[in-house]
C-alpha positions in Angstrom: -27.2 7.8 22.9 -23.9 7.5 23.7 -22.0 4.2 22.7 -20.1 1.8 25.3 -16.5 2.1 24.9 -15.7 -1.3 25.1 -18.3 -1.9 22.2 -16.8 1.1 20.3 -13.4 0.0 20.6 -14.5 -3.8 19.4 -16.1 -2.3 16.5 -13.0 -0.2 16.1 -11.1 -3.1 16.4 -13.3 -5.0 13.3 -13.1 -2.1 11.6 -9.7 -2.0 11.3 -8.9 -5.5 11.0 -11.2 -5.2 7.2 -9.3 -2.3 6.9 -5.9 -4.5 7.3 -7.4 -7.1 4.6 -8.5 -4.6 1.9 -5.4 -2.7 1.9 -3.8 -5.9 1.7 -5.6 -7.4 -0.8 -6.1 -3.4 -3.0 -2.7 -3.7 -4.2 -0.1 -6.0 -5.2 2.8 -5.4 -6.8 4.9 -9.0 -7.2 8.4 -9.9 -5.4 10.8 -12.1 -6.3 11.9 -15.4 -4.4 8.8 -16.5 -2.9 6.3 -15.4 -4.6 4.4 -12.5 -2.2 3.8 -9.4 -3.2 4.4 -5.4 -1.9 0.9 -3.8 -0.6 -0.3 -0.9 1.4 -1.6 -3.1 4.3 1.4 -2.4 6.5 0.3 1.5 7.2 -3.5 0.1 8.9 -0.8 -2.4 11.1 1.2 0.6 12.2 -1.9 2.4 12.8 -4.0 -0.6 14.7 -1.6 -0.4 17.3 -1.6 3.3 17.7 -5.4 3.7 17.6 -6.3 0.4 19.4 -3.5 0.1 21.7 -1.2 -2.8 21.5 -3.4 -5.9 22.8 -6.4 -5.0 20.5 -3.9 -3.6 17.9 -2.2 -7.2 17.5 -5.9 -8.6 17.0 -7.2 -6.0 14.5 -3.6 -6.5 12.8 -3.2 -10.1 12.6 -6.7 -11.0 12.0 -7.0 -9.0 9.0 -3.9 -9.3 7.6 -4.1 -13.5 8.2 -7.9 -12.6 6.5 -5.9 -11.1 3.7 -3.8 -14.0 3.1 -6.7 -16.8 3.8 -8.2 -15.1 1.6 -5.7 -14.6 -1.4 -4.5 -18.1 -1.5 -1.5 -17.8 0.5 -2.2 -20.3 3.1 1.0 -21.3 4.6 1.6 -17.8 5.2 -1.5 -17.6 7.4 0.2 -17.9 10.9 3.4 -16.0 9.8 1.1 -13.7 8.9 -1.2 -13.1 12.4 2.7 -13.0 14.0 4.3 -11.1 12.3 1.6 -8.3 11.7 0.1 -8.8 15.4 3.7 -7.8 16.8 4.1 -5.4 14.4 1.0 -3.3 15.9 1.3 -4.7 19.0 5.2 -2.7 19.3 3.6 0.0 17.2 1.5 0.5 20.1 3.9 0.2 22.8 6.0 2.8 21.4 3.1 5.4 21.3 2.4 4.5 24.5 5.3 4.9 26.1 6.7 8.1 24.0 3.6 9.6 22.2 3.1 12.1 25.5 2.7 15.2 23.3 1.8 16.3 19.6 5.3 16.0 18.7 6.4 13.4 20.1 3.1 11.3 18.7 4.4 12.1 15.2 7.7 10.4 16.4 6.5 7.8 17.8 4.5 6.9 14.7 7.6 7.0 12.9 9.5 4.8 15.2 6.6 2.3 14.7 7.2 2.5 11.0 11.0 1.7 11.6 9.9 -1.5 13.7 7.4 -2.4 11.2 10.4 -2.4 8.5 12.4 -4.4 10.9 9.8 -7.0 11.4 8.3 -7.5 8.0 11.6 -7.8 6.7 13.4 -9.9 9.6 10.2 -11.6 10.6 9.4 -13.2 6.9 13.2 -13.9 6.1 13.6 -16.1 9.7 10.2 -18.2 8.6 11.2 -18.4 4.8 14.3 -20.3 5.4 12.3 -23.5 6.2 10.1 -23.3 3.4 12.1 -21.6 0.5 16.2 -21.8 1.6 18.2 -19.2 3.0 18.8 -18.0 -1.3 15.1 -17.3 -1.8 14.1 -16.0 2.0 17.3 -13.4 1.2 15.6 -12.4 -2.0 12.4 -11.2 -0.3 14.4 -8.5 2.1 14.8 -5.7 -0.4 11.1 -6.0 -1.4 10.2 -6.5 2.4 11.9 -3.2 2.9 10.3 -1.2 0.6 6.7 -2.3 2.1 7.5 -1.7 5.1 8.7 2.1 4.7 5.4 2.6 2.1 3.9 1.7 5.1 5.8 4.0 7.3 5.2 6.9 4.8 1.1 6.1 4.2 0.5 5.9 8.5 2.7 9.3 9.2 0.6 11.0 6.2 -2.8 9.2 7.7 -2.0 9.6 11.1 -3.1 13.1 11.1 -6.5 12.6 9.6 -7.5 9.7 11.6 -7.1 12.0 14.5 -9.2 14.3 12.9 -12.3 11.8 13.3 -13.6 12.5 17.0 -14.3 8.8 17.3 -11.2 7.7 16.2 -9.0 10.3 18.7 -11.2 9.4 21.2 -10.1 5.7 21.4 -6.4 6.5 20.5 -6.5 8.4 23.8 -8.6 6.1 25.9 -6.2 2.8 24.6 -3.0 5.1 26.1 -4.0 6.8 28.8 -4.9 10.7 28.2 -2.5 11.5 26.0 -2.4 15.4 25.4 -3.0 16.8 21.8 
């Protein structure tokens, strides 16, 4: 029986938004100035908008990666969070979209999402510290915001590859941009 692909790509979609949370929530290594922490999550954000497209990208992204904070005590960051991420995938898409036309040029596109993703996690959580911490402590969290953001550049170019070795999974990544050409 062959599945709907609206269904598929909302179960895709929950999928990946769990997936956002536990890689979240797997690892956390602590940063300084306001107390969050470095994490793998930031590859399944690149990679929600790349697989899902960038509307249901920004969902899978922000909901799991809000889930991940909701759920780890770090409730002010809750809307930061679903922002921040949900743009993050959301440009990660676009980008894929607009450039990922053949193999190689998918592989650069996924790197350009990883650049944005560095750009956003660290400019995104700096502008919305300075309210809540100062301008001394939101400064503090850039080099550490950096670093996440390129492990999460470097884990969705090496995953890339294998997710698009799952038939279900290549499937949607070409029906959420068009038929993009392997």
């Amino acid at each position: 029986m062959n599945m709907n692909p609206n269904l598929k790509k909302t179960v895709m979609a929950a999928l990946f938004a769990a997936l956002a949370c536990v890689a979240t929530m797997s690892i956390r290594i602590p940063t300084p100035g306001t107390g969050g922490y470095i994490h793998p999550g930031d590859a399944v954000v690149i990679l929600s908008g790349i697989v899902l497209g960038p509307v249901w990208g920004l969902l899978a992204a922000g909901i799991g990666s809000a889930m991940a904070d909701l759920l780890g005590g770090y409730f002010i960051y809750v809307p930061i969070t679903f922002a921040v991420k949900g743009i993050i995938a959301w440009t990660a898409g676009i980008i894929y979209h607009k450039l990922g036309k053949t193999s190689k040029s998918q592989y650069t596109a996924v790197i350009l999402g990883g650049i944005a993703d560095i750009i956003l996690v660290a400019g995104g959580y700096f502008l919305c510290e300075i309210p809540l911490y100062g301008l001394s402590a939101a400064a503090a969290s850039i080099p550490a915001n950096l670093i996440q953001g390129l492990g999460g550049l470097i884990i969705a170019f090496v995953l890339y590859p294998l997710l698009l070795a799952v038939p279900d999974i290549r499937q949607i990544t070409h029906l959420s941009h068009g038929d993009v050409s392997n």
